[in-house]
C-alpha positions in Angstrom: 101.1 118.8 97.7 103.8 116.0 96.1 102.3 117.1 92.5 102.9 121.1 93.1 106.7 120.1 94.7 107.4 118.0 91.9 106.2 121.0 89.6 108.2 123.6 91.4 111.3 121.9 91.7 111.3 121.4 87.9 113.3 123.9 86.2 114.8 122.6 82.9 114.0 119.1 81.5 117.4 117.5 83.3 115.8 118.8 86.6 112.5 116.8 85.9 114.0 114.2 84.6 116.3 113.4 87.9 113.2 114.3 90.1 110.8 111.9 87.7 113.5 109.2 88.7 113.5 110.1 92.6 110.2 110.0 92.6 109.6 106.8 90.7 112.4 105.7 93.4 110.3 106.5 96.0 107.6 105.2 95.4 109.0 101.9 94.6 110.1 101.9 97.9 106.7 102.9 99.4 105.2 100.1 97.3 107.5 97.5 98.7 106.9 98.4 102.1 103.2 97.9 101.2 103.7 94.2 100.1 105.7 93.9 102.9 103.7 95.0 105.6 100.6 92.2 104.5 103.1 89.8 107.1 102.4 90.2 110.7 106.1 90.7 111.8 106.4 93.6 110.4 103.8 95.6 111.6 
C-alpha cells in the first residue's frame, strides 16, 4: 500500500524527490523506535 502511495503521489521528479526524503525520514524514525524499544521502559 506505502509503495502504490509513494507511486501516486509522484508527479514530476521534485515531487519524488521530497517524498523519497519523507519517506527515508520516516523510516529513520520507525527504525529508531525499534532500537529503542529492545529496553524494557519503553514498552
Amino acid at each position: 500500500m506505502f509503495v502504490s502511495y509513494f507511486i501516486l503521489s509522484t508527479e514530476n521528479f521534485k515531487d519524488n524527490i521530497l517524498v523519497f526524503f519523507f519517506w527515508v525520514m520516516l523510516l529513520n524514525i520507525v527504525l529508531s523506535f525499534d532500537s529503542l524499544a529492545m529496553y524494557p521502559s519503553v514498552h
